[in-house]
GULUMMAR-154367 format. One record per residue (C-alpha): x, z, y; residue number from 1; residue in one letter. Coordinates in Angstrom, 2 decimals. Layout:
REM residues N
     east       up    north  num  residuo
        X        Z        Y  NUM        A
...
***
This chain:
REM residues 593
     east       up    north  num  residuo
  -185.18    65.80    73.69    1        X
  -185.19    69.37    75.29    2        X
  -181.33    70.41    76.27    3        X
  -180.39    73.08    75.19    4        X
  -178.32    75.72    77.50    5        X
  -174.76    76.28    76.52    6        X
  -171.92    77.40    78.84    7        X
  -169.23    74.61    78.59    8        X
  -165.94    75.10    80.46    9        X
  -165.74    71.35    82.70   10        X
  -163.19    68.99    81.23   11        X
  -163.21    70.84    77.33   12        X
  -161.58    68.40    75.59   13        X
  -162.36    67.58    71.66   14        X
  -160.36    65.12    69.47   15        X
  -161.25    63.08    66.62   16        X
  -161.01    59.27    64.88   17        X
  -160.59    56.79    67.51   18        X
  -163.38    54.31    65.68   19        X
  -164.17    51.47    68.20   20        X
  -162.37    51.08    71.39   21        X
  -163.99    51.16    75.16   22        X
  -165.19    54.14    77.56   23        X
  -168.60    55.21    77.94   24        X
  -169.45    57.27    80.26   25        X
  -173.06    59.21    80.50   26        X
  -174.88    62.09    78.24   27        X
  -175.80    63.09    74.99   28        X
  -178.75    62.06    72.31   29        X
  -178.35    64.67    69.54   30        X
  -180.36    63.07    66.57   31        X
  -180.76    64.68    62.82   32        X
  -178.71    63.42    60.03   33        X
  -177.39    66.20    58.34   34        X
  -176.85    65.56    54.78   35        X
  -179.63    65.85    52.56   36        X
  -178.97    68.32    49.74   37        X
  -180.43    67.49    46.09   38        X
  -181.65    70.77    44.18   39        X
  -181.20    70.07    40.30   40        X
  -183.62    72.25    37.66   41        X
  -184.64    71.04    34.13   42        X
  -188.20    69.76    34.08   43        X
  -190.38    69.69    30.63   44        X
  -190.95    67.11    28.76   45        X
  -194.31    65.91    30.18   46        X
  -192.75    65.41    33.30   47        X
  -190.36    62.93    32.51   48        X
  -192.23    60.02    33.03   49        X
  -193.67    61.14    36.67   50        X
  -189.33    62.11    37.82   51        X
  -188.88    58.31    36.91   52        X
  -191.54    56.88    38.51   53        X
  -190.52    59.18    41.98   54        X
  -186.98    57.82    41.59   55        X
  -188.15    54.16    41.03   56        X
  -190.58    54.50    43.87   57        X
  -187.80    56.02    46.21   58        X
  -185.26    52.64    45.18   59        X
  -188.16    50.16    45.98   60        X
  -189.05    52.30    49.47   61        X
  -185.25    52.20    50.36   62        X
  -185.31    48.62    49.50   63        X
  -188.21    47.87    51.67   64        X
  -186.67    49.58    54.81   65        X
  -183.21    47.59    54.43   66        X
  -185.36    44.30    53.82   67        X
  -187.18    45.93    57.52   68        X
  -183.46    46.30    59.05   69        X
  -182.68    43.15    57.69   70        X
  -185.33    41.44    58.94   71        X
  -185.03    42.54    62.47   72        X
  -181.60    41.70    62.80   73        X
  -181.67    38.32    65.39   74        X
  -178.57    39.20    67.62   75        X
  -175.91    36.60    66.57   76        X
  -172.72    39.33    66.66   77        X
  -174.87    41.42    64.45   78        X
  -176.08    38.91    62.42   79        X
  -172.48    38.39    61.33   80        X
  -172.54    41.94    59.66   81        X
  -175.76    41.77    57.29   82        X
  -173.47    41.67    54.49   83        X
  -173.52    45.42    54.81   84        X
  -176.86    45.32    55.02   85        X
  -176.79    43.18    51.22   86        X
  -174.33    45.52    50.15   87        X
  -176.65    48.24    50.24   88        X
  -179.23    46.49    48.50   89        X
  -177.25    45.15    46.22   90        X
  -176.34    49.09    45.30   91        X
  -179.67    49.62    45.01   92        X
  -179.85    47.07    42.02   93        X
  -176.88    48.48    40.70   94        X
  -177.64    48.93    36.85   95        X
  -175.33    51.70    36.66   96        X
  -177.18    53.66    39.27   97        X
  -180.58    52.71    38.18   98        X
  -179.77    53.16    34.15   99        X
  -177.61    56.39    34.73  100        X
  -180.14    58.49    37.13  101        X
  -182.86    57.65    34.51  102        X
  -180.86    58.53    31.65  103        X
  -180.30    61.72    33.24  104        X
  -183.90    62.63    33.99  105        X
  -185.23    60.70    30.46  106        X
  -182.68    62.27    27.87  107        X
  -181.15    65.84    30.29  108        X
  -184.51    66.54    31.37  109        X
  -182.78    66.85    35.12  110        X
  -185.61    66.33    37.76  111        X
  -184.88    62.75    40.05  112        X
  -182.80    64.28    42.33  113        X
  -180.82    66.46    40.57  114        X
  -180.15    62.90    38.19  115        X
  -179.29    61.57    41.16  116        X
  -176.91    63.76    42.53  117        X
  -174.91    63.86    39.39  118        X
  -175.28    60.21    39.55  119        X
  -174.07    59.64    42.88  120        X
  -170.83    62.06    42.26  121        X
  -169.69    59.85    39.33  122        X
  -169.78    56.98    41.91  123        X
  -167.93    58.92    44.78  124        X
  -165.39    60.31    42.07  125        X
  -164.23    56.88    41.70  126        X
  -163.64    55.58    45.13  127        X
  -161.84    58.93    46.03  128        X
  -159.56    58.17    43.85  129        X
  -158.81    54.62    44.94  130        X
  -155.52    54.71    46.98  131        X
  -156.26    52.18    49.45  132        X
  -157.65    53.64    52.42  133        X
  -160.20    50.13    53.06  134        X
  -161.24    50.61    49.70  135        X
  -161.74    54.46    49.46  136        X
  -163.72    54.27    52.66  137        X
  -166.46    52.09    51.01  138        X
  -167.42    55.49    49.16  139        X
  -169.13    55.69    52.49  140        X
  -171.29    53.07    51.84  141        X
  -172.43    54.48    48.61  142        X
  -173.03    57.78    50.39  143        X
  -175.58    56.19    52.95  144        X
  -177.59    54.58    50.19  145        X
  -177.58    57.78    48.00  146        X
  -178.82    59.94    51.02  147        X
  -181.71    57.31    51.75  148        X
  -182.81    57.39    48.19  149        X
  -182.83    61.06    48.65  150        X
  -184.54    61.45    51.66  151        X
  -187.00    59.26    50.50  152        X
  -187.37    61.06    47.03  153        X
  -187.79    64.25    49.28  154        X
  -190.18    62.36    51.34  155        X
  -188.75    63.40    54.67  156        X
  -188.44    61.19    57.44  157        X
  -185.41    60.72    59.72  158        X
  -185.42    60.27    63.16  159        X
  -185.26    57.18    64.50  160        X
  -182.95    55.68    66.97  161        X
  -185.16    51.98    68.22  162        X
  -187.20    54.52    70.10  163        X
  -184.21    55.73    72.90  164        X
  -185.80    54.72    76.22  165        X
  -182.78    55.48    78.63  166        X
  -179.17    55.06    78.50  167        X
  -177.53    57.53    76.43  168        X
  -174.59    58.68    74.12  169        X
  -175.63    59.56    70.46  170        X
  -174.57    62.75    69.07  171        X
  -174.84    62.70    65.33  172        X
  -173.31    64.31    62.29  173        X
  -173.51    60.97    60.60  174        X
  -174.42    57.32    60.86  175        X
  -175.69    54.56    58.54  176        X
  -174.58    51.06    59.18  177        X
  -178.31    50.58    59.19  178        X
  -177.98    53.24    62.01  179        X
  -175.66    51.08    63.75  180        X
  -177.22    47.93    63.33  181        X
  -180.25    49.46    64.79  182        X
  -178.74    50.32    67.94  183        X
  -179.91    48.80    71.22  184        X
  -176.61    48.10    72.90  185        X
  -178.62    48.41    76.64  186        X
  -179.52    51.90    75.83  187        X
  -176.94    53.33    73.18  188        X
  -173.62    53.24    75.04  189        X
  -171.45    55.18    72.83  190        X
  -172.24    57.66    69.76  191        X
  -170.00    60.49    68.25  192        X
  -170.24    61.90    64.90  193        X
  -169.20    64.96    62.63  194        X
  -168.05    62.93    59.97  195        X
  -166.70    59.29    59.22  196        X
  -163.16    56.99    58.93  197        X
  -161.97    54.50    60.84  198        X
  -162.30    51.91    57.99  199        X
  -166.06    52.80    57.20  200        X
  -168.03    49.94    57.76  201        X
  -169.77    52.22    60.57  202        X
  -166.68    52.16    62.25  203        X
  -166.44    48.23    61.61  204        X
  -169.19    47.30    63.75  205        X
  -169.13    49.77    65.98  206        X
  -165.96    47.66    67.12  207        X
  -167.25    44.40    66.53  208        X
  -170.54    45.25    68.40  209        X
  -168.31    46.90    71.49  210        X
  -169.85    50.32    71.18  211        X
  -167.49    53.17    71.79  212        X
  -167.18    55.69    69.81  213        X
  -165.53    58.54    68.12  214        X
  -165.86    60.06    63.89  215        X
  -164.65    62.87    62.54  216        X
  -165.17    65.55    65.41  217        X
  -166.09    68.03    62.52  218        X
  -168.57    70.28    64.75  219        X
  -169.85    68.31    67.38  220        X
  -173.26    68.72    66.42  221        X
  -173.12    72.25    66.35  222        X
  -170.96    72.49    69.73  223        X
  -172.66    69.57    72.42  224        X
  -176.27    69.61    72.56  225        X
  -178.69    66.99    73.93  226        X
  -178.10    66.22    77.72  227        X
  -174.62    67.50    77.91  228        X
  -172.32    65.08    80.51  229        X
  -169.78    63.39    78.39  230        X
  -166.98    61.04    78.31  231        X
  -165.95    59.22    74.99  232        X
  -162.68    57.41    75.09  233        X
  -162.89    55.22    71.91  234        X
  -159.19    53.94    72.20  235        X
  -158.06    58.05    71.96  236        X
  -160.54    59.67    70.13  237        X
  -161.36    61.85    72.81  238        X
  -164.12    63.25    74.05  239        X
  -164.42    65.09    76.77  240        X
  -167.48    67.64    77.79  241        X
  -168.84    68.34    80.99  242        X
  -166.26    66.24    82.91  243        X
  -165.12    67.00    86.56  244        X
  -165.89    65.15    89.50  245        X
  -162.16    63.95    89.33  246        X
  -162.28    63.42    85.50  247        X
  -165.52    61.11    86.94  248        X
  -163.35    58.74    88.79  249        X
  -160.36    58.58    86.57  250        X
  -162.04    57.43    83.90  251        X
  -165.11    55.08    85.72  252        X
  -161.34    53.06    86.99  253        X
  -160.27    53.19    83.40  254        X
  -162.92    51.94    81.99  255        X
  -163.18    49.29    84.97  256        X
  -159.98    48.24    84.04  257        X
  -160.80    48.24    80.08  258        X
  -163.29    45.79    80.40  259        X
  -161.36    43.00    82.09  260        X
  -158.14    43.35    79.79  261        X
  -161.42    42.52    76.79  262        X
  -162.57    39.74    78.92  263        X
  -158.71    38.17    78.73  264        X
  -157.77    39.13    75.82  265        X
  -161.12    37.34    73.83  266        X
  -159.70    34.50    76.03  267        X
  -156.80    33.95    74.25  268        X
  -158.87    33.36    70.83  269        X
  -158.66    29.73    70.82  270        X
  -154.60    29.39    71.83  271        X
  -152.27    28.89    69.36  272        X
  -149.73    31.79    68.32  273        X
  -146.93    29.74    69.36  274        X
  -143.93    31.60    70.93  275        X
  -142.45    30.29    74.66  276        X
  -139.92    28.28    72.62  277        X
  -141.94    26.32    70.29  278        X
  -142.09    29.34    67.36  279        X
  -145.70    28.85    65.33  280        X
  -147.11    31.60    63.92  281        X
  -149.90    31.76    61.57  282        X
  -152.10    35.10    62.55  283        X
  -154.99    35.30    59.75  284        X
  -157.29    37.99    58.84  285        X
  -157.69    40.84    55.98  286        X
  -161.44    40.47    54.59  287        X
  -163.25    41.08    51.68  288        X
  -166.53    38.93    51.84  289        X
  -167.52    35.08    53.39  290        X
  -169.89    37.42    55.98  291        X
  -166.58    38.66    57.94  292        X
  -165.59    34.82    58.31  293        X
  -167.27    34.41    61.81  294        X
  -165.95    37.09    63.08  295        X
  -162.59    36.41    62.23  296        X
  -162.71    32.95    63.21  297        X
  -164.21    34.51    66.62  298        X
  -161.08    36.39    67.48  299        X
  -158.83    33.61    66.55  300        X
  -157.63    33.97    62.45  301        X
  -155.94    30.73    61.16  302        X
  -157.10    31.78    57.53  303        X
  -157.34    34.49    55.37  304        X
  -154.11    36.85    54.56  305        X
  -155.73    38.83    52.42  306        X
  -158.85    38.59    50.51  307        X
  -159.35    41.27    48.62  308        X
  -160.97    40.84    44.77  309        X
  -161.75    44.45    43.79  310        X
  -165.26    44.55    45.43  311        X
  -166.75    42.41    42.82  312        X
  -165.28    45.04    39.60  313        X
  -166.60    48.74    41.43  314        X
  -169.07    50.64    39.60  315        X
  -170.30    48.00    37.06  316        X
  -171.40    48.67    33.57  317        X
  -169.47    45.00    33.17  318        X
  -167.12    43.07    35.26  319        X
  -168.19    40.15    36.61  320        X
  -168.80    36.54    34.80  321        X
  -166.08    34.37    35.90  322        X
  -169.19    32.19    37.30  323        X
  -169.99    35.08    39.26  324        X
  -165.84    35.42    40.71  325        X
  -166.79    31.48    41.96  326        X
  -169.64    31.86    43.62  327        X
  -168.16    34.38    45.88  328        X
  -164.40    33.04    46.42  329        X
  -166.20    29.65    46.79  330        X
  -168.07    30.88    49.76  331        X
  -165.17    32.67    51.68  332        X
  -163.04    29.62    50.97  333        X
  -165.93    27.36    52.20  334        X
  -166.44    28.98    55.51  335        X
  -162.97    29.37    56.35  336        X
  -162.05    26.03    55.98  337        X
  -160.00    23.74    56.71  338        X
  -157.80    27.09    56.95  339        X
  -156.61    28.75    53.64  340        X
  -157.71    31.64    51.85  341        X
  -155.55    34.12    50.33  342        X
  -156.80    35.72    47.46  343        X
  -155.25    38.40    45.45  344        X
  -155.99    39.28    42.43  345        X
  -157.30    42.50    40.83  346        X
  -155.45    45.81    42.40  347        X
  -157.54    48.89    40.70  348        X
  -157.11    50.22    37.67  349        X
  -159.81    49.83    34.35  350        X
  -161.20    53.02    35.25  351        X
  -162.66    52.03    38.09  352        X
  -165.41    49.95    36.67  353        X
  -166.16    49.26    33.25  354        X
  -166.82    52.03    30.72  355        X
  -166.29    49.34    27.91  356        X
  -162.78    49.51    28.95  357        X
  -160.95    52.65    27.45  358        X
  -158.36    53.78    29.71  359        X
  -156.73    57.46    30.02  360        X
  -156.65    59.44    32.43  361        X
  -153.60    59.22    34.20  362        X
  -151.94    62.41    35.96  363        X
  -150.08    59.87    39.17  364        X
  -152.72    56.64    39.51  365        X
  -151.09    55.43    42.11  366        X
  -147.64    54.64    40.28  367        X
  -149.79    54.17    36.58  368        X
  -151.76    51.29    35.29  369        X
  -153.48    49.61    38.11  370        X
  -153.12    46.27    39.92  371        X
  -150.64    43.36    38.02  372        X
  -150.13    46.33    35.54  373        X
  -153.82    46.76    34.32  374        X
  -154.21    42.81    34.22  375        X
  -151.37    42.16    31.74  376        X
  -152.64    44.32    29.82  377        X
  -156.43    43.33    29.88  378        X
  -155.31    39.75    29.37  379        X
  -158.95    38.45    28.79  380        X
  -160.40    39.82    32.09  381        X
  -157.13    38.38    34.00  382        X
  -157.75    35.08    32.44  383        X
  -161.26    35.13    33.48  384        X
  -160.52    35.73    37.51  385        X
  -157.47    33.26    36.79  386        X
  -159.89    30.45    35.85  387        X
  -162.26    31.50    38.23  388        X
  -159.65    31.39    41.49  389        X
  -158.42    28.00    39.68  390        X
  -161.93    26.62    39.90  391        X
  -162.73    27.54    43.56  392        X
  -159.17    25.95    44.40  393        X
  -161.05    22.75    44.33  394        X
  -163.28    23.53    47.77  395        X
  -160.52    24.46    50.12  396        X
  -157.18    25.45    49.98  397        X
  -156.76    28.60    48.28  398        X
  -153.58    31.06    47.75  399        X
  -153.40    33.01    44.81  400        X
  -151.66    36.34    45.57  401        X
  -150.49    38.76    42.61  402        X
  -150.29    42.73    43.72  403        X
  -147.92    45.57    42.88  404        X
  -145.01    43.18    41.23  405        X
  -142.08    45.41    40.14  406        X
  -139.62    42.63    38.72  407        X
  -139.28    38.83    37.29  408        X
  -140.67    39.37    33.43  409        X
  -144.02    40.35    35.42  410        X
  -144.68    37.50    37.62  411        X
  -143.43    35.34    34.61  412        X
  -145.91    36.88    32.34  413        X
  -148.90    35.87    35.28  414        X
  -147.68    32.88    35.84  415        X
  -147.67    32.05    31.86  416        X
  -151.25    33.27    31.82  417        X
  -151.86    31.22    34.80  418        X
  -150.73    28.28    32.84  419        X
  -152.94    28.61    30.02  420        X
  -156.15    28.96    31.96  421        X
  -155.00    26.18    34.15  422        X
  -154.57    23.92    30.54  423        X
  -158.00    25.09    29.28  424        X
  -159.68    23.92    32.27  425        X
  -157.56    21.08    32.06  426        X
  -159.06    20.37    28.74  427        X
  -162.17    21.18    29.47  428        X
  -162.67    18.28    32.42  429        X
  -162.61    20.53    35.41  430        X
  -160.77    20.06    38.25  431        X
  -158.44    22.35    40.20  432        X
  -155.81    21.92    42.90  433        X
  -152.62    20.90    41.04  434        X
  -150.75    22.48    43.78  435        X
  -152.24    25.81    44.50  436        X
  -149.79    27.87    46.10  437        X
  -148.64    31.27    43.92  438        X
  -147.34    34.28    45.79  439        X
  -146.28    38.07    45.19  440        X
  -147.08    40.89    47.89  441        X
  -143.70    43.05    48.13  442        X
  -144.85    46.73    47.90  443        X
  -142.56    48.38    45.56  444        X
  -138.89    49.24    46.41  445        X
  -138.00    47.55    43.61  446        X
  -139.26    43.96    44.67  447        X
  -137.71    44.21    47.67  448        X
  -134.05    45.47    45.90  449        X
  -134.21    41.97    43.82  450        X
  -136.44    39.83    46.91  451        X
  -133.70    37.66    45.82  452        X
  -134.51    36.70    42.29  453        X
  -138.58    37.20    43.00  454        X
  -138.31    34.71    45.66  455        X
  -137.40    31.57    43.32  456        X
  -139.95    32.73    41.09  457        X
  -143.14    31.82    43.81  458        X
  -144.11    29.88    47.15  459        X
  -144.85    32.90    49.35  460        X
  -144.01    36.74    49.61  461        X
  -146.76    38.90    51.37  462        X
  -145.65    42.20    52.24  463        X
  -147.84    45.46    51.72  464        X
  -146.19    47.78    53.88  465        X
  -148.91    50.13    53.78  466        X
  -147.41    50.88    49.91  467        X
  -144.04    50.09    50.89  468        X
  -143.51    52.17    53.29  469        X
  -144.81    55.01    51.31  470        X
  -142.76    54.41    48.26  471        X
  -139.93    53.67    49.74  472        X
  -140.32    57.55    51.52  473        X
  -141.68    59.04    49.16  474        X
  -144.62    59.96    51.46  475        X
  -148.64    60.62    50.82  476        X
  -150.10    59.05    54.55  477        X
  -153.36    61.22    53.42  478        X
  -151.48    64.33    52.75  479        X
  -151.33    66.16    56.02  480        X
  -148.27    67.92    55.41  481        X
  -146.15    65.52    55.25  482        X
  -147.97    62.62    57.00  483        X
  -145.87    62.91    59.92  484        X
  -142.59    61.37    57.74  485        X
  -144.77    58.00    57.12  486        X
  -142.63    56.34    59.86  487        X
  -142.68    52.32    59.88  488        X
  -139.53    52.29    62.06  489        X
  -137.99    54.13    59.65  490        X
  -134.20    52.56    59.49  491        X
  -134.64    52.31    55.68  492        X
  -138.21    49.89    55.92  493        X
  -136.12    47.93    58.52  494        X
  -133.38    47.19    56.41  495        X
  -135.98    46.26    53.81  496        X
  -137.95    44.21    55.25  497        X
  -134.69    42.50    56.20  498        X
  -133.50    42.18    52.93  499        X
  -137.20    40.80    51.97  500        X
  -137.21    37.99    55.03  501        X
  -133.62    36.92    54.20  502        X
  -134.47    36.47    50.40  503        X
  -137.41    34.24    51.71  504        X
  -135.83    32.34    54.36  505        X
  -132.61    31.37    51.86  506        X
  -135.11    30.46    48.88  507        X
  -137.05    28.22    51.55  508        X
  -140.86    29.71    51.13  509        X
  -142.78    31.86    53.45  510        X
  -143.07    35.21    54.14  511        X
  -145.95    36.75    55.67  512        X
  -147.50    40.68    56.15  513        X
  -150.67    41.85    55.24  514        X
  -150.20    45.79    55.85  515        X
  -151.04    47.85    59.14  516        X
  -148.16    47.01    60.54  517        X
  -148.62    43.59    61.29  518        X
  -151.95    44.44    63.35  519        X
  -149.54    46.64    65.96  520        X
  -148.49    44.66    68.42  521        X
  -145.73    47.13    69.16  522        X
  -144.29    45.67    66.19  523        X
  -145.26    42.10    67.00  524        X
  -141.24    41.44    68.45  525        X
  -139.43    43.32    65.92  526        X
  -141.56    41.05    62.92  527        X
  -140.88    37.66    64.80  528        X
  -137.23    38.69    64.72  529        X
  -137.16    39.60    60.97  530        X
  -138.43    35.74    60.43  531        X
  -141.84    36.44    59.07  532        X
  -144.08    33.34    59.25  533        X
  -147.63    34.72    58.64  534        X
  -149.26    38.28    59.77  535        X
  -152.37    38.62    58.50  536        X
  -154.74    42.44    60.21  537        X
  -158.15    43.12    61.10  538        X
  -159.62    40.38    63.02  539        X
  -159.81    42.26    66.18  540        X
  -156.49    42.88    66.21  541        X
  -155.23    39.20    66.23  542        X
  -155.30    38.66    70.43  543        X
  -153.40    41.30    71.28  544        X
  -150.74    40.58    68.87  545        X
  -151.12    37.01    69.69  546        X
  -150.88    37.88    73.63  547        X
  -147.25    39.35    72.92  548        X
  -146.44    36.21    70.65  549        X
  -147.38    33.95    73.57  550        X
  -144.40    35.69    75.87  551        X
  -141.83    36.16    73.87  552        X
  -138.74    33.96    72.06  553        X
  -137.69    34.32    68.47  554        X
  -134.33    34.62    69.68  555        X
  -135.78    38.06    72.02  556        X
  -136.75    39.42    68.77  557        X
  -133.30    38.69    66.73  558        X
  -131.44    40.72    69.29  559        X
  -134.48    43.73    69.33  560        X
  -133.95    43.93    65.62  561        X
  -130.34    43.82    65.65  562        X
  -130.04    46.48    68.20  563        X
  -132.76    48.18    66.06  564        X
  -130.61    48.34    62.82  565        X
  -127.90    49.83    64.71  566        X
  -129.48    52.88    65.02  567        X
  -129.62    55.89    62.60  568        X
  -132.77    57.52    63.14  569        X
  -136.46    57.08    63.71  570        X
  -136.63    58.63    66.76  571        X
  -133.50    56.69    68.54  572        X
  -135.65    53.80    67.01  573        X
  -138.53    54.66    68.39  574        X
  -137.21    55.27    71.47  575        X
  -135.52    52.54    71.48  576        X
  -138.21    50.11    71.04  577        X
  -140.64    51.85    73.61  578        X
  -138.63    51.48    76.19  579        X
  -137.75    47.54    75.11  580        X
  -141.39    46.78    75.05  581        X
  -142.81    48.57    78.03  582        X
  -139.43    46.79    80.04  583        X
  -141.35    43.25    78.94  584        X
  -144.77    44.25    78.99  585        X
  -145.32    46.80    81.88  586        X
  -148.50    48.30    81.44  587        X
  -148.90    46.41    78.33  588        X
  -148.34    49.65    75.53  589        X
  -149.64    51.91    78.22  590        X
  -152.80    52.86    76.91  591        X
  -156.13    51.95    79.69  592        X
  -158.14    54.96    78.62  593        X
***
């Protein structure tokens, strides 16, 4: 592509999402993926027929191309990903999407893609208001479908990325994972885009694939043109423009040094999380389909901390068949084995999937009728996942994890239910694991005031400190005025999870962590101290906070936390701890790029 001339000051630095970690070093590729925009008009009667055809034709044309990307896919590492790649075809069947857009054109007389639009914003209304940020951030993949079905409605190609003949550093407003998966890793060595999160399944293989890169730069398209000198510093979210000879060399060392500490740290994969004084600790993996399994199992997980269930309900006309819930646990339990599989049960609220299911609008979700809540109260869909979980406890060894539990009556009340499905299958000749473990994740103030009395209720806590930490501080993370009080070191989490880890230890069952936290190894000491016997992340995360894990004592982190809970603020926390950790670790926290 032709550069285009625009004065850039040497070293301008822009910030965004740090999305996959690594430094690549070279110049830009601007490519075109703006957002398509839909124009909606009525259409006449007559041409009813002809709008549904279009749309159906545009579905089957998407179809084919994923089927093409699909196809093509032969590199092992990438290989590992196609469930994305089913995901969006699995979209595509979506009766919802298919039966809504042609209700729209059939009985609004809406041309295809104004149906479609309207369609589309239905789905994205619901994932925006999903509070957990993995979740919300599959509205992405629902976006990348929608603008494929549009741009092939519209019949306007996009501009391909297999054709790059030279190293290079894509510029782009936005990327598919089809995009992504696309890339040839000898020639694409880093891309940057306008939008994006660092949970978008973009972002997810742009790690697991090794490409750096940075989302969210707003107006990079508009401000870096093709050919422009750049540096992209994937562990920062920087990128800087039209770097200086000095800039050059600082960061060609950086990134010299970057690639070793990979190189070791990948090394560590197959050691055991076992502290210098004997101190096992089981380091698992937060997925949500049997696809991710290799890749966890890559960087080292011991299991599965959290599995999560919701996928399955998401913009369906109906939830899923309890046949259905089998086939899919079975084959995340069956490729994780001989390890075990947490899974937890449903943690959205009825509004999220099934119209059949009449729930009101609530003013505050996030503290309404979602997760255990929702269940109890649609007792026949709980019993259905309960018999299904049941059932696949008979392949592997399986955890069944209940979400958002406030107090006793509620875990009685699953448990109960949990009972009678477990009888009917009983009676009905098919066989489950008699001993299936039962555990509650702590994410409510409340379950950790009474960790006490929860913990001789089940065999396991799991704590959600993403949700804890926010309710206990009263904080919105995705509010931006008052993101900057979501503090994890806050004195009054520490003391929590105290309480929470004492309450375990005295009742004699495990405690593990499933929430961001746990994938810091910052934190690594301070959690080891607290007693917890399981922390379960993203699977890259696992070596480094196994590498910390590997030099450390339990007793090291009793004293850390002890001096910790001493201290009355964040900052003196924070402090605190920084200093502790680079005194062990020198160079360890200091970030290489």
């Amino acid at each position: 592509m032709v550069s285009e001339k625009i004065d850039i000051p040497q070293d301008t630095l822009l910030v965004g999402i740090a999305a996959s970690p690594g430094i690549a070093i070279g110049q830009t590729y601007s490519v075109d993926r703006e957002r398509m925009s839909a124009v909606e008009r009525r259409i006449a009667v007559a041409e009813v027929p002809g709008q549904i055809q279009a749309f159906m034709q545009a579905v089957q044309l998407s179809r084919s191309q994923l089927e093409e990307v699909r196809s093509a896919v032969s590199d092992r590492e990438l290989a590992e990903h196609l469930y994305i790649i089913d995901t969006h075809l699995l979209i595509l069947e979506d009766q919802m999407l298919l039966d809504e857009t042609t209700a729209l054109i059939r009985d609004e007389f809406l041309n295809a893609e104004g149906a479609l639009k309207r369609t589309l914003q239905k789905f994205e209304k619901v994932f925006d208001s999903i509070e957990d940020e993995y979740l919300r951030e599959r509205r992405s993949d629902i976006d990348s479908v929608g603008e494929r079905l549009l741009r092939n409605l519209k019949g306007q190609s996009q501009q391909s990325l297999v054709g790059i003949d030279r190293q290079v550093i894509v510029v782009a407003h936005e990327l598919s994972p089809a995009d992504t998966m696309q890339m040839d890793r000898a020639k694409i060595i880093g891309f940057v885009t306008d939008l994006g999160g660092r949970t978008s399944h973009t972002a997810i293989l742009a790690r697991s694939l090794g490409i750096p890169s940075v989302i969210g730069l707003e107006t990079v398209t508009a401000r870096v043109p093709s050919g422009t000198p750049v540096i992209v510093d994937g562990a920062l979210g920087y990128l800087v423009l039209n770097p200086s000879a000095e800039t050059y060399r600082e960061y060609e060392e950086k990134q010299r040094l970057y690639m070793n500490r990979e190189t070791e740290l990948l090394s560590l994969s197959s050691l055991s999380a076992e502290t210098l004084d004997g101190c096992r600790i089981r380091l698992c993996g937060n997925v949500e389909l049997s696809d991710e399994i290799p890749l966890a199992m890559r960087y080292g997980a011991e299991g599965v901390g959290l599995f999560r269930s919701e996928f399955m309900y998401l913009n369906r006309t109906l939830p899923p068949t309890e046949d259905e819930q089998v086939v899919a646990y079975r084959s995340v339990v069956e490729a994780m084995a001989p390890h075990p599989v947490t899974i937890r049960s449903l943690d959205l609220g009825g509004d999220k999937f099934a119209p059949e299911i009449n729930v009101t609008d609530e003013s505050n979700p996030a503290m309404g009728l979602r997760a255990v809540r929702f269940s109890l109260k649609e007792r026949r869909l709980f019993k259905s996942q309960l018999r299904a979980i049941l059932r696949t406890s008979a392949f592997g060894r399986v955890r069944l994890m209940f979400p958002m539990i406030s107090g006793v009556a509620e875990i009685r009340a699953c448990k109960d239910l949990l009972a009678e499905a477990r009888a009917e299958l009983a009676a009905e000749g098919i066989a489950v694991d008699p001993d299936m473990p039962i555990g509650i994740m702590i994410e409510i103030p409340s379950a950790a005031l009474i960790a006490d009395l929860l913990a001789r209720e089940v065999d396991f806590f799991s704590v959600g400190t993403n949700d804890l930490i926010q309710y206990c501080l009263a904080v919105d993370r995705g509010n931006e005025h008052v993101a900057y009080l979501y503090e994890p070191l806050h004195p009054a989490i520490l003391r929590a999870l105290q309480t929470i880890c004492r309450a375990a230890r005295q009742a004699q069952i495990s405690v593990g962590m499933c929430g961001e936290m746990a994938s810091d190894p910052l934190y690594t000491l301070i959690l080891l101290g607290l007693g917890f016997d399981e922390l379960s992340m993203n699977p890259p995360s696992i070596p480094r906070v196994k590498e910390v894990l590997r030099l450390v004592r339990r007793d090291e982190g009793e004293r850390l936390i002890a001096e910790l809970l001493s201290m009355a603020t964040t900052a003196e926390i924070n402090r605190h701890l920084d200093a502790e950790m680079n005194r062990r670790f020198p160079g360890l926290f200091k970030p290489l790029l």
